[in-house]
N, C-alpha and C positions, 0 to 999 in steps of 0.2 A: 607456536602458541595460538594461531587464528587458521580459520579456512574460511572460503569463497565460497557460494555453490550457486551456478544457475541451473535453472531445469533444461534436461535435457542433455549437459556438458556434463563432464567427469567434474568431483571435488579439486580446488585447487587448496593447498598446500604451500603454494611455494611462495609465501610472500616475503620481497625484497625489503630485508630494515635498511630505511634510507637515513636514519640515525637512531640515537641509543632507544627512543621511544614512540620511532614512528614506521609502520609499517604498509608495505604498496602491494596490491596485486594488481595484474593489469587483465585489464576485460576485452578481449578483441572482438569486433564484431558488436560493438553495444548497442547498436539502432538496432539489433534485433532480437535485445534485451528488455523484457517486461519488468524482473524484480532478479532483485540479489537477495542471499543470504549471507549473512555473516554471521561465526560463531569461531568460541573457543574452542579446541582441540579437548581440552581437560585433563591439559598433562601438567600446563603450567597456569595458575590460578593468577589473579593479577596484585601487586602489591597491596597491602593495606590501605585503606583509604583511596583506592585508585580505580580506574575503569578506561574503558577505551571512546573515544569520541570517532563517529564512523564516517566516512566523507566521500563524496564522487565528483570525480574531475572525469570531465570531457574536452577535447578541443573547441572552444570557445570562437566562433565566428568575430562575435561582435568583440572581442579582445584579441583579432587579430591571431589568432588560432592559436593563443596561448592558454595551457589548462586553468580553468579556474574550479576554483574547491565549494561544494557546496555540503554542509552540513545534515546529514541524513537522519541521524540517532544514538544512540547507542547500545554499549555491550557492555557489563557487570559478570562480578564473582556470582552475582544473585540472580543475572537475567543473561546469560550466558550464549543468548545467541537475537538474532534480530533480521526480520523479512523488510526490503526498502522496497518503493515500488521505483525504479528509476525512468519510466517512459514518460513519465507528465513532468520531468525538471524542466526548465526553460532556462537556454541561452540568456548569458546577460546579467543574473542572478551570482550572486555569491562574490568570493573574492580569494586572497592570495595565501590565506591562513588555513591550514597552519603549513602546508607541505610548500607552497611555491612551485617554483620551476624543477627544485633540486630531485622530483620525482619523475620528471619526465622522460623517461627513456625511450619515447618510441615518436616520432614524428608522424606517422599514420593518423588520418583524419579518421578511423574509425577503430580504433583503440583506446579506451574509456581506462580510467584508475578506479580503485578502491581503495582508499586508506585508511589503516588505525590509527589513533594518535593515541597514547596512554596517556592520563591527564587526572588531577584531583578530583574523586568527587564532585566535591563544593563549586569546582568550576565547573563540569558536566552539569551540572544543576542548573549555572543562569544559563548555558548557551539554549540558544532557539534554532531548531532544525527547520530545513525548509517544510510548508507543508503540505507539499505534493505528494513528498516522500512515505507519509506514512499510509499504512496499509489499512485499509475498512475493517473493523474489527464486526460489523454487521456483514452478515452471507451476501454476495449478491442473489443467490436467489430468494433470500428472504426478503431483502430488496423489490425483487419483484413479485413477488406475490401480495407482497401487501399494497401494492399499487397498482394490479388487477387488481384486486376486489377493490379500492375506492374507485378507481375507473370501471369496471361493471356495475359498482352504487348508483355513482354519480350519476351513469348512463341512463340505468335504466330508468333513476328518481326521477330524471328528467322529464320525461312522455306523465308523470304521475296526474291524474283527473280524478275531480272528484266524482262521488256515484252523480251527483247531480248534471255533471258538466259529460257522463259520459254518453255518446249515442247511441241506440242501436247498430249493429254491425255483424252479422251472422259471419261474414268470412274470419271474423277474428277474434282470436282467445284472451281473457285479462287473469293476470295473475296478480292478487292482490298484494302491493309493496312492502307489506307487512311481512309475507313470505320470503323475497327477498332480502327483507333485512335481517330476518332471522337467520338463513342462510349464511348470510354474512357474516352474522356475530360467532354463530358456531363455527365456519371456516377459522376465524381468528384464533378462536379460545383452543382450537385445536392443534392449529399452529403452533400456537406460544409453548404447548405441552409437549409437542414430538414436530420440528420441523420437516421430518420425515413421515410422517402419517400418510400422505395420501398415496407412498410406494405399496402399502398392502393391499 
């Protein structure tokens, strides 16, 4: 009913029902795990009124290196699959719900779980995921580009003098900030219409 994927690994398939409604993959190697995916196969659709609550368990330091569960997101008949990002969870967080111990099969300190849990609706509704987990739904590089141009603004507003305050100075060019901002406004507006403009 579910698969796994990290980048770069083969899809995993195989996950363990460790009862009627809850299911385990296990992620070896996870400190060298950015993000999971998780989705439905599309073979089996999930009960009515039900969906899957999605959870990450690592060996836990501070509990004595017993897994603790931490709430990631979820997965729907209607939203059928889901990216976590798992490198920023922190130790210490979360607790024993819903899997416990009864999913731990591996003692390796670097062997991470994944678990579904199938669950009402109505209850997927109040729980609260951790919120490391979820994924930037802004590019990072639109991220950064728009914080170059306030940091090339800001920069250059900064040296800004008035004609009256300005000196004479033959070694050196002024461009008036007026140019600059217009510069910048059109960057933006260009942006916002094709993040990709400036590849052509």
């Amino acid at each position: 009913m579910f698969g796994c994927l990290v980048a770069g690994r083969l899809v995993q398939t195989d996950a363990v029902q460790v009862a009627s409604d809850k299911f385990v993959f296990n992620l070896p190697d996870y400190e060298n795990v950015n993000h999971v995916v998780v989705f439905m196969l599309g073979t089996v659709p999930f009960p009515a009124g039900m969906g899957g609550a999605v959870y990450f368990s690592f060996p836990d330091p501070a509990s004595g290196g017993s897994p603790v569960w931490q709430l990631l997101g979820f997965i729907t008949n209607d939203k059928p699959s889901a990216i976590f990002k798992i490198s920023g969870l922190k130790a210490g967080e979360g607790g024993a719900h819903p899997f416990g111990m009864m999913a731990s099969s591996s003692s390796s300190p670097s062997v991470a779980q994944v678990g579904v849990s199938v669950e009402a609706l109505d209850q997927l509704a109040q729980q609260i995921p951790v919120s490391s987990a979820a994924v930037s739904t802004v590019d990072s590089f639109l991220q950064f580009t728009q914080k170059m141009l306030d940091s090339l603004y800001n920069f250059a507003s900064s040296f800004a003098v008035s004609q009256a305050q300005m000196t004479p100075n033959p070694s050196e060019t002024f461009i008036p900030s007026s140019c600059v901002l217009k510069w910048y406004e059109n960057f933006q507006r260009r942006l916002s219409q094709n993040p990709n403009f400036w590849k052509n």
